[in-house]
PDB file of N, CA, C, O and CB in Angstrom:
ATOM      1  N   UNK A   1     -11.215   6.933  48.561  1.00  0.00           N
ATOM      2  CA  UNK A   1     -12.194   6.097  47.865  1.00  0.00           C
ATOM      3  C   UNK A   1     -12.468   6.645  46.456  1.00  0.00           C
ATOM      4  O   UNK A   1     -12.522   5.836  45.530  1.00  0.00           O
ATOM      5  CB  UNK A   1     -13.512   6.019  48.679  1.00  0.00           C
ATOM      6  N   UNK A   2     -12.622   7.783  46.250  1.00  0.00           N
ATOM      7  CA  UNK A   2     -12.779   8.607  45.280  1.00  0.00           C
ATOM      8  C   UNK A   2     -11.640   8.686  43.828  1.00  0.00           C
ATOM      9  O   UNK A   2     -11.888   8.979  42.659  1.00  0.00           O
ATOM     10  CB  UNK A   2     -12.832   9.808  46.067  1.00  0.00           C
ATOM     11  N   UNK A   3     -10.432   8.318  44.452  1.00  0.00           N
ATOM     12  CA  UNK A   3      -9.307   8.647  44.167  1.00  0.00           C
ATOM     13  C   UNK A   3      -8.867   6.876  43.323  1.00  0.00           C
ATOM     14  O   UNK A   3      -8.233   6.606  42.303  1.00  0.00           O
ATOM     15  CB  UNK A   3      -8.450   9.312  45.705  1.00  0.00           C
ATOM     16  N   UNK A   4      -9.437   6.173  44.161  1.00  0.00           N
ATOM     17  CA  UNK A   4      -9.413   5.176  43.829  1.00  0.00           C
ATOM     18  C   UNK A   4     -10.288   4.335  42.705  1.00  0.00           C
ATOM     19  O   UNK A   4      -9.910   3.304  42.147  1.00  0.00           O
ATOM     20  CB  UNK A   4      -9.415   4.879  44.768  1.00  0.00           C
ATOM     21  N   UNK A   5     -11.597   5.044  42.495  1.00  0.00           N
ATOM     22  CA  UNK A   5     -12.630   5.010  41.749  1.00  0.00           C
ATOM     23  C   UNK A   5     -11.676   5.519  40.028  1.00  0.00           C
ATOM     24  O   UNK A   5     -11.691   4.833  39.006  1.00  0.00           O
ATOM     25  CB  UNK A   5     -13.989   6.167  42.543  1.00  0.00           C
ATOM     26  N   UNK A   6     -11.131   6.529  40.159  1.00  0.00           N
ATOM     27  CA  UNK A   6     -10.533   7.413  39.267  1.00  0.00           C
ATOM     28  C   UNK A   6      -9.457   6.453  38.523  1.00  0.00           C
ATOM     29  O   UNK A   6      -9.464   6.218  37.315  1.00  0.00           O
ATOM     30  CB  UNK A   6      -9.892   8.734  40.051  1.00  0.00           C
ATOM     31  N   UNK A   7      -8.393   5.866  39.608  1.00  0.00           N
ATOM     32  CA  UNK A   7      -7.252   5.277  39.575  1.00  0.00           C
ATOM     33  C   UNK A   7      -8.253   4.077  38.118  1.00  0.00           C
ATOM     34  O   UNK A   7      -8.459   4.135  36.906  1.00  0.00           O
ATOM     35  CB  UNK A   7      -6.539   4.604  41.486  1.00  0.00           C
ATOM     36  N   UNK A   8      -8.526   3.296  39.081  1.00  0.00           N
ATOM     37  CA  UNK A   8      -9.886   2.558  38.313  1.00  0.00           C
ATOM     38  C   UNK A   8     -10.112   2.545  36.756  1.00  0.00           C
ATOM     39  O   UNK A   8      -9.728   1.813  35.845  1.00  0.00           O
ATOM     40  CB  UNK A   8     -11.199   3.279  38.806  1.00  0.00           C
ATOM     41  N   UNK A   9     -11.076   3.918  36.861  1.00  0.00           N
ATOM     42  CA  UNK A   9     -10.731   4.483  35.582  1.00  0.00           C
ATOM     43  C   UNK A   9     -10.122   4.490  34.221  1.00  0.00           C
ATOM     44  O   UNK A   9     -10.466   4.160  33.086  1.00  0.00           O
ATOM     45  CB  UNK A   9     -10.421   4.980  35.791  1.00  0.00           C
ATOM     46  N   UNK A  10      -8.679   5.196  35.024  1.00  0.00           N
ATOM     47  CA  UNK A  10      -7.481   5.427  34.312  1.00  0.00           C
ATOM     48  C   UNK A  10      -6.999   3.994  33.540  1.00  0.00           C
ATOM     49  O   UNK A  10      -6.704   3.771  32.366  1.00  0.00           O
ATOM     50  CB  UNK A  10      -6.361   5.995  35.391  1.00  0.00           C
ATOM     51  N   UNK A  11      -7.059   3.086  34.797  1.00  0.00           N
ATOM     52  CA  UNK A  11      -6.517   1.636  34.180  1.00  0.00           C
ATOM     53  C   UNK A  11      -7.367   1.223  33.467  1.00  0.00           C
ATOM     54  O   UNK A  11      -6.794   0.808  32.460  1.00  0.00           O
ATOM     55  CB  UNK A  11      -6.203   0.505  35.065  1.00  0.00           C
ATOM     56  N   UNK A  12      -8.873   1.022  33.342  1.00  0.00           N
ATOM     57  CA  UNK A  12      -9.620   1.199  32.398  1.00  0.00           C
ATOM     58  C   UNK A  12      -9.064   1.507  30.719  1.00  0.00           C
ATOM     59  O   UNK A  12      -8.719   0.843  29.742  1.00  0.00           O
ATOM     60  CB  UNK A  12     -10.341   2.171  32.960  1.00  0.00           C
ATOM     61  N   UNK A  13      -9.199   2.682  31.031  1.00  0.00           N
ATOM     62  CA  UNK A  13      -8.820   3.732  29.749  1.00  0.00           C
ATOM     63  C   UNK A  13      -7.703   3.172  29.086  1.00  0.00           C
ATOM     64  O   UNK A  13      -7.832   3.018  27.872  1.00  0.00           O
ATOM     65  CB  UNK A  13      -8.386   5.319  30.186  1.00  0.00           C
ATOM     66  N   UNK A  14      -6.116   2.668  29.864  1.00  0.00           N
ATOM     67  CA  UNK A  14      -5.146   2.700  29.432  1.00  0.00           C
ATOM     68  C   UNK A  14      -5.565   1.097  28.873  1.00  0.00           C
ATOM     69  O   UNK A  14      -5.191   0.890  27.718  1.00  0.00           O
ATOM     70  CB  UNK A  14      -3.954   3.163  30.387  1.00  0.00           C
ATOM     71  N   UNK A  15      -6.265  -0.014  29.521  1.00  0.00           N
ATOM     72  CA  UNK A  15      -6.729  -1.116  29.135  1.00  0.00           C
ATOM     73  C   UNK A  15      -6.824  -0.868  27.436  1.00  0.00           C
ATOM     74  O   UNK A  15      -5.962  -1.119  26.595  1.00  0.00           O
ATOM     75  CB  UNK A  15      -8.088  -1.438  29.962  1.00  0.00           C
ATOM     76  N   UNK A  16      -8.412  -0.189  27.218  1.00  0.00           N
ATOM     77  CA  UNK A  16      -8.844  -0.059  26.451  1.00  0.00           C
ATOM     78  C   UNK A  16      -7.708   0.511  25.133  1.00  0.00           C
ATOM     79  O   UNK A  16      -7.621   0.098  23.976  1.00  0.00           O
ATOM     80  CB  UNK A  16      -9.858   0.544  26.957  1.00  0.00           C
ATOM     81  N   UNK A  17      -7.002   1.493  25.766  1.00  0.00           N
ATOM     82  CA  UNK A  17      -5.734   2.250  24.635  1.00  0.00           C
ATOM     83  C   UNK A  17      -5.112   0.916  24.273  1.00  0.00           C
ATOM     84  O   UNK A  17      -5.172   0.597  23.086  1.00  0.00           O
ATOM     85  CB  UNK A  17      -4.311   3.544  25.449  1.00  0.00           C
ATOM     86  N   UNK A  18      -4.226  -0.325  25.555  1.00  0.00           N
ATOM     87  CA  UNK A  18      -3.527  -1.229  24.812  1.00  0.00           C
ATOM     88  C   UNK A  18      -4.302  -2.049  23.231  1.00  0.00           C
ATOM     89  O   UNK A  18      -3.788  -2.104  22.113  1.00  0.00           O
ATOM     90  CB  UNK A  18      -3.189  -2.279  25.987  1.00  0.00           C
ATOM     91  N   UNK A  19      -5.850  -2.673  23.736  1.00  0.00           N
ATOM     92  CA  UNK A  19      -6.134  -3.233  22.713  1.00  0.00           C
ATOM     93  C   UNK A  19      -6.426  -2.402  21.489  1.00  0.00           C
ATOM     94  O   UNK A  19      -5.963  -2.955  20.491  1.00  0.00           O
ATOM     95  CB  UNK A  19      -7.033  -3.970  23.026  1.00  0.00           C
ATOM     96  N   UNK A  20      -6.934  -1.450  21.267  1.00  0.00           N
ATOM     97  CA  UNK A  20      -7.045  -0.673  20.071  1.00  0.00           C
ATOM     98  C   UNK A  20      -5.593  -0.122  19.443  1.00  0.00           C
ATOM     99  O   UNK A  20      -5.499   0.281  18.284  1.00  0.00           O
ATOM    100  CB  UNK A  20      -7.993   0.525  20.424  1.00  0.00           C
ATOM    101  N   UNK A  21      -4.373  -0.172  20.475  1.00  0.00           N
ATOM    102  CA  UNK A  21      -3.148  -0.182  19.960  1.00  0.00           C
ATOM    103  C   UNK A  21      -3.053  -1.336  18.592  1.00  0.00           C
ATOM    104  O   UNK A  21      -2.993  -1.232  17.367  1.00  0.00           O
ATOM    105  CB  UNK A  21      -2.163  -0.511  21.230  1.00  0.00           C
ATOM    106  N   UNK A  22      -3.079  -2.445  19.576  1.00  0.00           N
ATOM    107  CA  UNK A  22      -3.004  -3.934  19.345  1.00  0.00           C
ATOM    108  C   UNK A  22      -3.542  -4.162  17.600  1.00  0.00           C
ATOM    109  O   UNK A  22      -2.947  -4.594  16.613  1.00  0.00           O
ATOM    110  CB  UNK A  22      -4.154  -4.805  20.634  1.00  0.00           C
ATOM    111  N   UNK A  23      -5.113  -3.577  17.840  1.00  0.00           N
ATOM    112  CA  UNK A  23      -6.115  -3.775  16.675  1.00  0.00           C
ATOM    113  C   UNK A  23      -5.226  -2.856  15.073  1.00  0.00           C
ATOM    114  O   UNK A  23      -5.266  -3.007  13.852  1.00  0.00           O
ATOM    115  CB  UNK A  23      -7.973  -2.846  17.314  1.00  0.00           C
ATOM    116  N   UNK A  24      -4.577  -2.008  15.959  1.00  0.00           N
ATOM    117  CA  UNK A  24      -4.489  -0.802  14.606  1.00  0.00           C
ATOM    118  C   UNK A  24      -3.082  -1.205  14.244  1.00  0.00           C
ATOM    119  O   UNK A  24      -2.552  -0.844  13.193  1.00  0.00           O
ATOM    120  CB  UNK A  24      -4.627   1.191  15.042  1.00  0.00           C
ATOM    121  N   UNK A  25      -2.407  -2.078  15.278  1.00  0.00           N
ATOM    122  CA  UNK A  25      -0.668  -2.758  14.816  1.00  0.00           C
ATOM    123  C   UNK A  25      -1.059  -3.724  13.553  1.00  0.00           C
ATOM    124  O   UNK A  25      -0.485  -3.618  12.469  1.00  0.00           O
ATOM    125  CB  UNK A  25       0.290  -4.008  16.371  1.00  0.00           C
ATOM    126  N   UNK A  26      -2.396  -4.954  13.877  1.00  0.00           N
ATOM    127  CA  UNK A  26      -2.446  -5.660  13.383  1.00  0.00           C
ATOM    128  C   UNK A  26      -2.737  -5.192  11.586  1.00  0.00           C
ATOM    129  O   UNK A  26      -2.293  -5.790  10.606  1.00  0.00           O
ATOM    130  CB  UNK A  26      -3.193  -6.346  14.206  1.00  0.00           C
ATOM    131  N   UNK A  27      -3.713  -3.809  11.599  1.00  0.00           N
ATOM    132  CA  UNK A  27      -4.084  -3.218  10.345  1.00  0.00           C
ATOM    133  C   UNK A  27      -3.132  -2.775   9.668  1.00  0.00           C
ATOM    134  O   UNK A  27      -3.190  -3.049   8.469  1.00  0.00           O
ATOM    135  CB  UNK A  27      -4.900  -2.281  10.422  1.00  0.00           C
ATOM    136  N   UNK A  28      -1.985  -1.986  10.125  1.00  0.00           N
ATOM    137  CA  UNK A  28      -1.279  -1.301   9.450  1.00  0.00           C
ATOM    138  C   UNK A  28      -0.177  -2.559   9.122  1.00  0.00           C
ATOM    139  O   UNK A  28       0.463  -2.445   8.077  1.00  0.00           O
ATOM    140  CB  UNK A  28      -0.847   0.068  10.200  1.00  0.00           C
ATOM    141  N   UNK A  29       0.050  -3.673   9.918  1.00  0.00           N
ATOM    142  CA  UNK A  29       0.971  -4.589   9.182  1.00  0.00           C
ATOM    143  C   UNK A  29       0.163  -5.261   7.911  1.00  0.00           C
ATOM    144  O   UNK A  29       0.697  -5.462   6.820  1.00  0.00           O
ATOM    145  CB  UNK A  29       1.542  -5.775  10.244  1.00  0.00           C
ATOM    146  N   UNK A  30      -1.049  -5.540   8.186  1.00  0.00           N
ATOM    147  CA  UNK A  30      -1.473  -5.912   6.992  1.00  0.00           C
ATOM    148  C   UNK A  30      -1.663  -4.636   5.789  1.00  0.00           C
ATOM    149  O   UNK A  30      -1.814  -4.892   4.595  1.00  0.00           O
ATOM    150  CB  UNK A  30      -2.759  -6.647   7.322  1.00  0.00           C
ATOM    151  N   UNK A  31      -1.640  -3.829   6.113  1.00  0.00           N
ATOM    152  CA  UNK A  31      -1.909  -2.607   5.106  1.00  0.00           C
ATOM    153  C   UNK A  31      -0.235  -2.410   4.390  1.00  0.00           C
ATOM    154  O   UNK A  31       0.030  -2.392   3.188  1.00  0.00           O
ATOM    155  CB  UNK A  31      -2.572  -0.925   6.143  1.00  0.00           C
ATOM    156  N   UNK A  32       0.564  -2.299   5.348  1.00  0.00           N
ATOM    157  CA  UNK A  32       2.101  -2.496   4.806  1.00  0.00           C
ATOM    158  C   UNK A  32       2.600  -3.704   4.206  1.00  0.00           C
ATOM    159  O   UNK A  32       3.466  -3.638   3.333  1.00  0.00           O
ATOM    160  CB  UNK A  32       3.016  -2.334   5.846  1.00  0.00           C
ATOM    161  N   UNK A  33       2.051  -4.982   4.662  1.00  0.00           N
ATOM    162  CA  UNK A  33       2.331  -6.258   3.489  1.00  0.00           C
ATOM    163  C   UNK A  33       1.636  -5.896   2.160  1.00  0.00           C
ATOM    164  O   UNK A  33       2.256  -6.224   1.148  1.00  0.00           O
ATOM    165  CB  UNK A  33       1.632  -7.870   3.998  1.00  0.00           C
ATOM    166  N   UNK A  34       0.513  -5.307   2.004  1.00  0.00           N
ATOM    167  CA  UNK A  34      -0.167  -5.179   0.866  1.00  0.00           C
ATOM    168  C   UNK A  34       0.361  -4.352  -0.180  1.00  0.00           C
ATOM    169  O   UNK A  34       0.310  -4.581  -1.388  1.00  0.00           O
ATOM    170  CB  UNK A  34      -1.310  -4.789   1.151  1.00  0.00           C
ATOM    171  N   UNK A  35       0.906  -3.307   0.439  1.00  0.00           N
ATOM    172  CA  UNK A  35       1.504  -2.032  -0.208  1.00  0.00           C
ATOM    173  C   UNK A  35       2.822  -3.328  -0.652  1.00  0.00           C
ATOM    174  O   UNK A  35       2.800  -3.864  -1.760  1.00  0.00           O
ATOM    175  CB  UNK A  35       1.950  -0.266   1.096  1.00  0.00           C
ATOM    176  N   UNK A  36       3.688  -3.607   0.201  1.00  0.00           N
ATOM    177  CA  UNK A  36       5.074  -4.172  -0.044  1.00  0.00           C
ATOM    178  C   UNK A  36       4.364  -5.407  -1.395  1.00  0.00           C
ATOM    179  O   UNK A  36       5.128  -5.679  -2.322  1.00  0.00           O
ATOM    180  CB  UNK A  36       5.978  -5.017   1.779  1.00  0.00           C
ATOM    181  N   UNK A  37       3.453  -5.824  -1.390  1.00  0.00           N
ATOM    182  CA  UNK A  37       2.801  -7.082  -2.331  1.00  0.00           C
ATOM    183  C   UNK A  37       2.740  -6.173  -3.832  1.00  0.00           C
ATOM    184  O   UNK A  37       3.220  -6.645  -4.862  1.00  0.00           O
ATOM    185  CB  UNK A  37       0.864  -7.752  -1.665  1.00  0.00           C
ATOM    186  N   UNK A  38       2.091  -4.833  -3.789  1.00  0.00           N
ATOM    187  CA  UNK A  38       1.851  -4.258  -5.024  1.00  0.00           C
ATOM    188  C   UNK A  38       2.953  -3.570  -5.227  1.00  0.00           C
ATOM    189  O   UNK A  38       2.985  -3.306  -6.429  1.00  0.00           O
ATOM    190  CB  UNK A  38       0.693  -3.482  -5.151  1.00  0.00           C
ATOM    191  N   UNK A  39       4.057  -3.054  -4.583  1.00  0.00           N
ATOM    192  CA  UNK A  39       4.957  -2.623  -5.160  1.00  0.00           C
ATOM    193  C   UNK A  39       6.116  -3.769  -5.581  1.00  0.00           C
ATOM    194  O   UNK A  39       7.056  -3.511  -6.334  1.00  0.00           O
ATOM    195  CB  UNK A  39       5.332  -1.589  -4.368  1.00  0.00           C
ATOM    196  N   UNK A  40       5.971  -4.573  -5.201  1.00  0.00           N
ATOM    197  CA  UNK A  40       6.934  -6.489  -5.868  1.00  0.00           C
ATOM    198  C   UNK A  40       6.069  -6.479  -7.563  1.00  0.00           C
ATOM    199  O   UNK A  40       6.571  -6.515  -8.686  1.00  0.00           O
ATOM    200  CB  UNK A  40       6.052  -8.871  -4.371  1.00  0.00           C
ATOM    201  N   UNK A  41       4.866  -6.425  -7.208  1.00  0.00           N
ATOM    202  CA  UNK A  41       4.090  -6.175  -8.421  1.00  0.00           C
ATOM    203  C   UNK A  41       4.507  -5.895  -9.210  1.00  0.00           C
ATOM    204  O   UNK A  41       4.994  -6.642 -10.058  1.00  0.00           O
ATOM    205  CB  UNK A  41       3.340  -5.533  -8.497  1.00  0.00           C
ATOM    206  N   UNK A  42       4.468  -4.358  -9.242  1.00  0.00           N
ATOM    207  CA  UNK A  42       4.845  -3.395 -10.374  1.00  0.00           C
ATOM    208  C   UNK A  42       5.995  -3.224 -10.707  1.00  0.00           C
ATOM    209  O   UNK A  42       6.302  -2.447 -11.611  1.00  0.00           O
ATOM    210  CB  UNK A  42       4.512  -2.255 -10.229  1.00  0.00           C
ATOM    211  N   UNK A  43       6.871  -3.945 -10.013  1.00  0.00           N
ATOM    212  CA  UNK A  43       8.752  -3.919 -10.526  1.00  0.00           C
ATOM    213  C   UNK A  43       8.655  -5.166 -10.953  1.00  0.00           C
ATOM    214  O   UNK A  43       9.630  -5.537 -11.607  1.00  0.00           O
ATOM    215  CB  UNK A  43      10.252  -3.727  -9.220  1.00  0.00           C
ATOM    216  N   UNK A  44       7.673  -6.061 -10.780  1.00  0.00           N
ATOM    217  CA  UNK A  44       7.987  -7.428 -12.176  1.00  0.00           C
ATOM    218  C   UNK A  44       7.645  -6.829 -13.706  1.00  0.00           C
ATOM    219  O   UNK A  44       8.350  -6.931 -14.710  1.00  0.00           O
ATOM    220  CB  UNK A  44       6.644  -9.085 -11.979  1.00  0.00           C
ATOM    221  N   UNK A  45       6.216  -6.112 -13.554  1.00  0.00           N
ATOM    222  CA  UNK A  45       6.012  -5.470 -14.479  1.00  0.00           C
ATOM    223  C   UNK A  45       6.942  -4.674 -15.326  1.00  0.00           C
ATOM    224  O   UNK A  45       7.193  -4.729 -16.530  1.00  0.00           O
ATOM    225  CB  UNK A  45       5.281  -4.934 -14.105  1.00  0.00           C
ATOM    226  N   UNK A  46       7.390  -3.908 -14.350  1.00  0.00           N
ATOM    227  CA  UNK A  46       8.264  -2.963 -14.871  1.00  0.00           C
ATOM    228  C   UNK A  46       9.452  -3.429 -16.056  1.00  0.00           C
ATOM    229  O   UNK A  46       9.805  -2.999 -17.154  1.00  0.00           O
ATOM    230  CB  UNK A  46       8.911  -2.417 -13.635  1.00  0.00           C
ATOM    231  N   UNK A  47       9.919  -4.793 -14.971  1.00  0.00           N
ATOM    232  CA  UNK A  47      11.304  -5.301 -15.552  1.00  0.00           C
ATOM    233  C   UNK A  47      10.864  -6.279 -16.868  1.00  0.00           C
ATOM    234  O   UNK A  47      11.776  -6.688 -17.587  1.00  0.00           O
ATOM    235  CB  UNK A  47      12.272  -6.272 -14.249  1.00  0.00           C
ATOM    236  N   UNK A  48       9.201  -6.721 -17.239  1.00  0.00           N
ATOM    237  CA  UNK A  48       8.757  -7.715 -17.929  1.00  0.00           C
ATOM    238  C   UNK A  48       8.806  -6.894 -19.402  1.00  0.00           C
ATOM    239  O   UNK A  48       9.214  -7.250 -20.507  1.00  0.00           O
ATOM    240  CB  UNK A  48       7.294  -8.323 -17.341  1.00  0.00           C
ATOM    241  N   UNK A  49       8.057  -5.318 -18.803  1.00  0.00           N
ATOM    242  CA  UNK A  49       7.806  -4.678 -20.190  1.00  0.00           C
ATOM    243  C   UNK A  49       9.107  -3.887 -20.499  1.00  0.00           C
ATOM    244  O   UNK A  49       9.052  -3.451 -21.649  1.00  0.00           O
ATOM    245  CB  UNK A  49       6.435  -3.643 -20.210  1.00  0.00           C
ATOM    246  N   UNK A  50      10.741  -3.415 -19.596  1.00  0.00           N
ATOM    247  CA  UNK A  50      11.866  -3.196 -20.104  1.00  0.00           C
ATOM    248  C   UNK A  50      12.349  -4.374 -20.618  1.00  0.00           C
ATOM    249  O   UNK A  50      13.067  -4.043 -21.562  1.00  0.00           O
ATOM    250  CB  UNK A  50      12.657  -2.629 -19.281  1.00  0.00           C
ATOM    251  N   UNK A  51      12.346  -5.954 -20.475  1.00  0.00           N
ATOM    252  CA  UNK A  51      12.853  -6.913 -21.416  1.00  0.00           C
ATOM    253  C   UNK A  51      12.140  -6.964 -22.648  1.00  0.00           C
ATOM    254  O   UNK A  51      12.594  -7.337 -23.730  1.00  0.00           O
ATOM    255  CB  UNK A  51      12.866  -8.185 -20.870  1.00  0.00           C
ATOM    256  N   UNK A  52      10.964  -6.552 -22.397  1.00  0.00           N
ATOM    257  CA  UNK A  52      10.309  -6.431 -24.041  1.00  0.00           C
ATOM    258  C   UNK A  52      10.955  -5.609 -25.184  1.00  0.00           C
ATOM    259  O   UNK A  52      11.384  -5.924 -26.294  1.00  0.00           O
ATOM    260  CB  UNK A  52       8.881  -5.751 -23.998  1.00  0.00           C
ATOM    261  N   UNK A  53      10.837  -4.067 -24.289  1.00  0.00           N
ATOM    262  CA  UNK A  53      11.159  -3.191 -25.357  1.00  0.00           C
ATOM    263  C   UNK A  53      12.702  -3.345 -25.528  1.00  0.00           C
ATOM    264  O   UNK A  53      13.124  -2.668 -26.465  1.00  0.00           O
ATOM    265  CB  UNK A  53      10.691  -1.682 -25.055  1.00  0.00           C
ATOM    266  N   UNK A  54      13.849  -4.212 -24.725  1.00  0.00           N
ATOM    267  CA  UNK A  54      15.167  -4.643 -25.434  1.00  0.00           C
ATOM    268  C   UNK A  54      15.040  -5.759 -26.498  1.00  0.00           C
ATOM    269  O   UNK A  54      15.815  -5.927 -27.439  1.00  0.00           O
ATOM    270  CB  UNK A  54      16.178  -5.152 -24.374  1.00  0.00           C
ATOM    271  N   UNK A  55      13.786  -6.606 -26.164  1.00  0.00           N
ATOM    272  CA  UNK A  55      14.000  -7.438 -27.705  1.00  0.00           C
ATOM    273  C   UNK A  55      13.214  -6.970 -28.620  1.00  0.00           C
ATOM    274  O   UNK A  55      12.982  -7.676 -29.601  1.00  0.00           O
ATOM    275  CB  UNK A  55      13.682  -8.984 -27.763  1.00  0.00           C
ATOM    276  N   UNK A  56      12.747  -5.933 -28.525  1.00  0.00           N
ATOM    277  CA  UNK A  56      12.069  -5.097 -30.158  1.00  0.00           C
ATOM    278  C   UNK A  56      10.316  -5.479 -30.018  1.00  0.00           C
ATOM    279  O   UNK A  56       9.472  -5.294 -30.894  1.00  0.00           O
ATOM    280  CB  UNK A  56      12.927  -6.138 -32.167  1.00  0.00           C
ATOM    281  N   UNK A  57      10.074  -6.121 -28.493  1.00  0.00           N
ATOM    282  CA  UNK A  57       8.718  -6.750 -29.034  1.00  0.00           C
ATOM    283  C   UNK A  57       7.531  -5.273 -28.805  1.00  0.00           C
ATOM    284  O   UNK A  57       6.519  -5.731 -29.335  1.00  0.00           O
ATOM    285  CB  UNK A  57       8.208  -8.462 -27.862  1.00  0.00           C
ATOM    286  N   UNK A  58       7.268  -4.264 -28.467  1.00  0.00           N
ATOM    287  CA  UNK A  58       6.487  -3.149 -28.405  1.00  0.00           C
ATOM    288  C   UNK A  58       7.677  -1.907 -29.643  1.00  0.00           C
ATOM    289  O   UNK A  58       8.869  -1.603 -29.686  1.00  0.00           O
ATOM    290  CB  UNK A  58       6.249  -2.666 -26.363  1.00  0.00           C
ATOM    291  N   UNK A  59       6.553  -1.605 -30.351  1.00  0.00           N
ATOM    292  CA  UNK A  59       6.890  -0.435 -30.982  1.00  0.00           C
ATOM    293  C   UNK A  59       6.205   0.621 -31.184  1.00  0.00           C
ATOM    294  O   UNK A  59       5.393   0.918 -32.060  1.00  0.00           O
ATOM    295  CB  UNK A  59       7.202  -0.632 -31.905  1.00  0.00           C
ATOM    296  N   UNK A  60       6.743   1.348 -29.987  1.00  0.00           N
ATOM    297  CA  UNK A  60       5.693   3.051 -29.250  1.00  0.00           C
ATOM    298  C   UNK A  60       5.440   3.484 -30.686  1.00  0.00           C
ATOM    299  O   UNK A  60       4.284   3.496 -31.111  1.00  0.00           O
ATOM    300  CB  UNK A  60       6.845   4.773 -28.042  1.00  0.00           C
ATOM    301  N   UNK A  61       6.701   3.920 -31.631  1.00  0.00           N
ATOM    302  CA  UNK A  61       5.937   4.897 -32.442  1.00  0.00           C
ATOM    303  C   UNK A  61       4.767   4.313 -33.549  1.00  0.00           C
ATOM    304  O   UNK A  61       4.076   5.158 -34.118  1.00  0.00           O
ATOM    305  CB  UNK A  61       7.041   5.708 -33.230  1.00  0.00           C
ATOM    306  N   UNK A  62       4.540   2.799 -33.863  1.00  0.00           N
ATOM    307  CA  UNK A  62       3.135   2.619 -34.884  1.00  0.00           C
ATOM    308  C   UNK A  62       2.231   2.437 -33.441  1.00  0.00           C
ATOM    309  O   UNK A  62       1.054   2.708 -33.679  1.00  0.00           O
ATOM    310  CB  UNK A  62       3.086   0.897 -36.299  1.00  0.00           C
ATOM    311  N   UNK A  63       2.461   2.036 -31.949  1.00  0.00           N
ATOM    312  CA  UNK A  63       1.415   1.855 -31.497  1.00  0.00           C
ATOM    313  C   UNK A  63       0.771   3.016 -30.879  1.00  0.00           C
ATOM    314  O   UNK A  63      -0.339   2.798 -30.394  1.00  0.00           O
ATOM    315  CB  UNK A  63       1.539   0.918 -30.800  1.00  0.00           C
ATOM    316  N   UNK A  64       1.412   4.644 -30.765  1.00  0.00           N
ATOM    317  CA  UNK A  64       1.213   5.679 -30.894  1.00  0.00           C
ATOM    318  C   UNK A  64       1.038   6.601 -31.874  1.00  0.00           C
ATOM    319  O   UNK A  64       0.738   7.711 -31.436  1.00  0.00           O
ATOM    320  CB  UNK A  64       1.717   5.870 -30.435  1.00  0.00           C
ATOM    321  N   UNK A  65       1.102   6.537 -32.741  1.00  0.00           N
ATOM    322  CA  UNK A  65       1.030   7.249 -34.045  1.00  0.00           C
ATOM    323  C   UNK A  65      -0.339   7.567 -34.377  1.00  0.00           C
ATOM    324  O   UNK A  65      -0.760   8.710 -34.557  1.00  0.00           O
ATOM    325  CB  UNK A  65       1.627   6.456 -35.160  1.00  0.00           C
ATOM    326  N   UNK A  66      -1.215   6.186 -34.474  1.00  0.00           N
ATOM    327  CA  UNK A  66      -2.653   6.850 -34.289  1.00  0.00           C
ATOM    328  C   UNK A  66      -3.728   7.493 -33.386  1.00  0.00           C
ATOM    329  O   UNK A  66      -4.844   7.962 -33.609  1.00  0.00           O
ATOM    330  CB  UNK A  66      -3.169   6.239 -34.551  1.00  0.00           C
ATOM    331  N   UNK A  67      -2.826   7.305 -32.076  1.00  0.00           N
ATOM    332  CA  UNK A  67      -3.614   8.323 -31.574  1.00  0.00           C
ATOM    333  C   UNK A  67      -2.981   9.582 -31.953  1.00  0.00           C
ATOM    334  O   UNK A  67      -3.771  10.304 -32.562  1.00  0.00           O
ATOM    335  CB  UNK A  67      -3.811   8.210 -30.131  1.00  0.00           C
ATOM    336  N   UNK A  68      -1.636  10.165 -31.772  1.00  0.00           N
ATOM    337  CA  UNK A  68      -0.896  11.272 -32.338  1.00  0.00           C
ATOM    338  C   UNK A  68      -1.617  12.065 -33.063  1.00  0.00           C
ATOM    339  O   UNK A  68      -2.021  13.172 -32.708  1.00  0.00           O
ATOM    340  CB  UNK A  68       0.120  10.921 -33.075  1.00  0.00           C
ATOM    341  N   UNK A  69      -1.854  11.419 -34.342  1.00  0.00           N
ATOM    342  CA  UNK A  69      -2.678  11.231 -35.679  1.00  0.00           C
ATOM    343  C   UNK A  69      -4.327  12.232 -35.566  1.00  0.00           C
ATOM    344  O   UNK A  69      -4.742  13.190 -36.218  1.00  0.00           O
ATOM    345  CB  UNK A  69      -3.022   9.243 -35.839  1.00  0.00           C
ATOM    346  N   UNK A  70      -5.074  11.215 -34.097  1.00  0.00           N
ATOM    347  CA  UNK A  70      -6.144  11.665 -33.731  1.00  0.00           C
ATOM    348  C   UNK A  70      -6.486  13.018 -32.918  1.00  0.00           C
ATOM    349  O   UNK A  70      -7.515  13.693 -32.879  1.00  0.00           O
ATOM    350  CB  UNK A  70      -6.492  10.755 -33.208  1.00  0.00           C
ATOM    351  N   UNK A  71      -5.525  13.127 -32.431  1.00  0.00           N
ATOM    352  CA  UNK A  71      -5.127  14.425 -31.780  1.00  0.00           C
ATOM    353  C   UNK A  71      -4.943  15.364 -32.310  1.00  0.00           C
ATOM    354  O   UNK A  71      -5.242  16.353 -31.640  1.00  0.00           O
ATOM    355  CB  UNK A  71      -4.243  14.461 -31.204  1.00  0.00           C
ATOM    356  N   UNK A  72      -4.484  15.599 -33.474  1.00  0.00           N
ATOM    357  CA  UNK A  72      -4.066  16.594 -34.336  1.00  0.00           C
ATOM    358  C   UNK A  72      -5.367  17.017 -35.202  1.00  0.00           C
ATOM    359  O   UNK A  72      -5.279  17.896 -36.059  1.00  0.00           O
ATOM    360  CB  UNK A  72      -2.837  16.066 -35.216  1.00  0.00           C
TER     361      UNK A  72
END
């Protein structure tokens, strides 16, 4: 009877383990679409501001120079 109370328990417990499995599958897929969303992000970026600087449109050294300038 005792043994069975326990058994009980256990299935309990392992109950409880499936859904909080369940809960923390559902978080980390959404936490991994998000990550996969901002890193699509930052390689449009990436590739938006390397087509820039091939057609001449950013020029580091006048748009750095004054801080350079300020630093010194």
């Amino acid at each position: 009877d005792e043994n069975v109370e326990k058994f009980k328990h256990i299935l309990a417990s392992v109950d409880d383990l499936i859904a909080n499995l369940d809960s923390r599958k559902t978080q980390f897929d959404s936490l991994i679409s998000n990550a996969n969303n901002l890193v699509s992000n930052v390689n449009n970026v990436a590739l938006d501001v390397d087509k820039r600087l091939k057609q001449g449109q950013y020029d580091f050294k006048a748009m750095f120079t004054p801080l350079i300038m300020q630093a010194q």
